[in-house]
C-alpha positions in Angstrom: 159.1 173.2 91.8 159.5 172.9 95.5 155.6 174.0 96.1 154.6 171.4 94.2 156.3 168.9 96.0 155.3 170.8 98.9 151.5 170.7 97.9 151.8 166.8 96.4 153.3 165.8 100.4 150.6 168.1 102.1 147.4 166.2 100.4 149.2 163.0 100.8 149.7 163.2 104.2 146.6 164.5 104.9 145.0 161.6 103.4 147.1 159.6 104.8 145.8 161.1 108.5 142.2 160.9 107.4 143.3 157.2 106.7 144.8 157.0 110.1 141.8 158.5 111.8 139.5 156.0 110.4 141.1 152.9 110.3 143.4 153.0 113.5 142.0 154.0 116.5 144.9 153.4 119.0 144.2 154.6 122.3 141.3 156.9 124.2 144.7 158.5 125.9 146.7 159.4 122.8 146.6 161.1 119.7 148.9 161.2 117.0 148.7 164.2 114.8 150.8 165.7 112.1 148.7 168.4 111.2 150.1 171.0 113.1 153.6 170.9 111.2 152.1 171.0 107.7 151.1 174.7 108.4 153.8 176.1 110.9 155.9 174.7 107.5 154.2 176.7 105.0 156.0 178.5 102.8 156.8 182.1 103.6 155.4 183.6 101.0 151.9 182.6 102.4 150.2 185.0 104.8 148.8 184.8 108.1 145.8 184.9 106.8 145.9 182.9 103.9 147.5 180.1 106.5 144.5 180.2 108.3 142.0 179.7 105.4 144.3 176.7 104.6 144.0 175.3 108.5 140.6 175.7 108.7 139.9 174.1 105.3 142.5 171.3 105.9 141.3 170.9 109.3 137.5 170.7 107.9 138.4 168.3 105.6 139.9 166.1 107.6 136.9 166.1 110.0 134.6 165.8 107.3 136.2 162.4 105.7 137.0 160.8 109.3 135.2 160.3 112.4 135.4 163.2 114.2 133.1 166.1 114.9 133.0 168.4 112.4 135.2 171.7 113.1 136.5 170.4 115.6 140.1 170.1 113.9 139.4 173.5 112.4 139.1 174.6 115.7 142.5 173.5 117.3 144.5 174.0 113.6 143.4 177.7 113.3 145.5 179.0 116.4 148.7 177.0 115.1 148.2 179.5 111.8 148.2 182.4 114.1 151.2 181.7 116.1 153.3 180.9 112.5 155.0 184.6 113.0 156.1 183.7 116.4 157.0 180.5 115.5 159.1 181.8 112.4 160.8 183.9 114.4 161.7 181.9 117.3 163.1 179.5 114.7 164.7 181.7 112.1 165.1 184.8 114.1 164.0 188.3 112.3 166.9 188.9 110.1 165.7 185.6 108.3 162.1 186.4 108.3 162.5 189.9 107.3 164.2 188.5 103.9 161.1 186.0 103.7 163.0 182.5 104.2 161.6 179.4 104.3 162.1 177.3 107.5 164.3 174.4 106.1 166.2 172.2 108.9 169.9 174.3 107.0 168.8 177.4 108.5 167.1 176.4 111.2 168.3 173.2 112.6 167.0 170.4 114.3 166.6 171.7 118.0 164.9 174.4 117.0 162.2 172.9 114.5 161.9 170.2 117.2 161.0 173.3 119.9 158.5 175.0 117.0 157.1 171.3 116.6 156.4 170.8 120.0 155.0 174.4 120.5 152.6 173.3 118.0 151.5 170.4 118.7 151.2 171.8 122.4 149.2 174.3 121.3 147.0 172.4 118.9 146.5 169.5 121.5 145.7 171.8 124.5 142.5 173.3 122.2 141.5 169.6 120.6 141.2 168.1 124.1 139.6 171.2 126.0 137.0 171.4 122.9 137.0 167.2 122.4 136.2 166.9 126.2 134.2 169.4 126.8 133.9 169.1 130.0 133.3 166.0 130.3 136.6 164.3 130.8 138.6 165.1 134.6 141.4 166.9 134.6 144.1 164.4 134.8 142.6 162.6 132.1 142.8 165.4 129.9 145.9 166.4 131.2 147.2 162.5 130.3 146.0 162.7 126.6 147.5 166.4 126.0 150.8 165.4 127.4 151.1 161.6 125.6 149.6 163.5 122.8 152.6 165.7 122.6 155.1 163.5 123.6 154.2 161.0 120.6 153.1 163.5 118.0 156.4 165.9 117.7 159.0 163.5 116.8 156.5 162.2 114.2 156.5 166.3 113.3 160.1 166.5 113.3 160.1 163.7 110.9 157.3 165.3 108.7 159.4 168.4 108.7 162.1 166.8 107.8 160.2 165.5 104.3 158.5 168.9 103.8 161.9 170.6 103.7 164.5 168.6 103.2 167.0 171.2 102.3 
């Protein structure tokens, strides 16, 4: 029961960024994103693997439905699926993962999904902007966007994650 809701909030709030993407364009400085915490909140049952065939589909679908290049989400999502391990363990710790737990904000708590959210989002921002810009864009500039980025898209995660796993 809880993967379906899991899967029925996952497509909806992808649509719901595709939406985003082409309708509200806020800024050339910022972007909000809540990509990267849909996968680092997959369950734990799903692979490294298989989490990177669902960022890079995820990520393709969103590019292919909005404005944006296509693979270029695919690009910055697929990393995000690598570090999950990491990530699990920096937030659950490797008793935890070694019994194959779900990350839910009971076992985890909020400071550290906020720090995995913000690793995230860090990561997946630093690869969108460096592939987006392409060298194109000055430093600073891309410095600017990775940091407003990050600082506007992980409380928006924290709040996502909070929906994913309530429990």
């Amino acid at each position: 029961m809880r993967d379906i809701r899991y899967i029925v909030i996952y497509v909806i709030l992808v649509i719901a960024h595709i939406i985003m993407n082409n309708f509200f364009d806020l800024a050339r400085y910022f972007l909000i994103c809540v990509l990267p915490v849909l996968i680092i909140m997959l369950p734990s049952r799903v692979n490294v693997l298989w989490a990177m065939v669902i960022a890079f589909v995820t990520g393709f679908v969103v590019d292919f439905f909005s404005t944006g290049l296509l693979g270029l989400t695919s690009l910055a999502l697929v990393p995000v699926a690598l570090a999950i391990q990491p990530l699990t363990l920096l937030i659950l710790g490797g008793e935890q993962m070694a019994r194959g737990e779900d990350v839910t904000f009971t076992r985890a708590g909020i400071s550290r999904i906020a720090l995995s959210c913000l690793f995230a989002c860090s990561l997946y921002f630093i690869i969108y902007v460096w592939a987006d810009s392409a060298g194109t864009v000055g430093f600073w500039s891309a410095l600017l966007r990775i940091f407003l980025s990050v600082v506007l898209s992980t409380p928006l995660c924290v709040v996502v994650a909070k929906l994913l796993r309530p429990l």
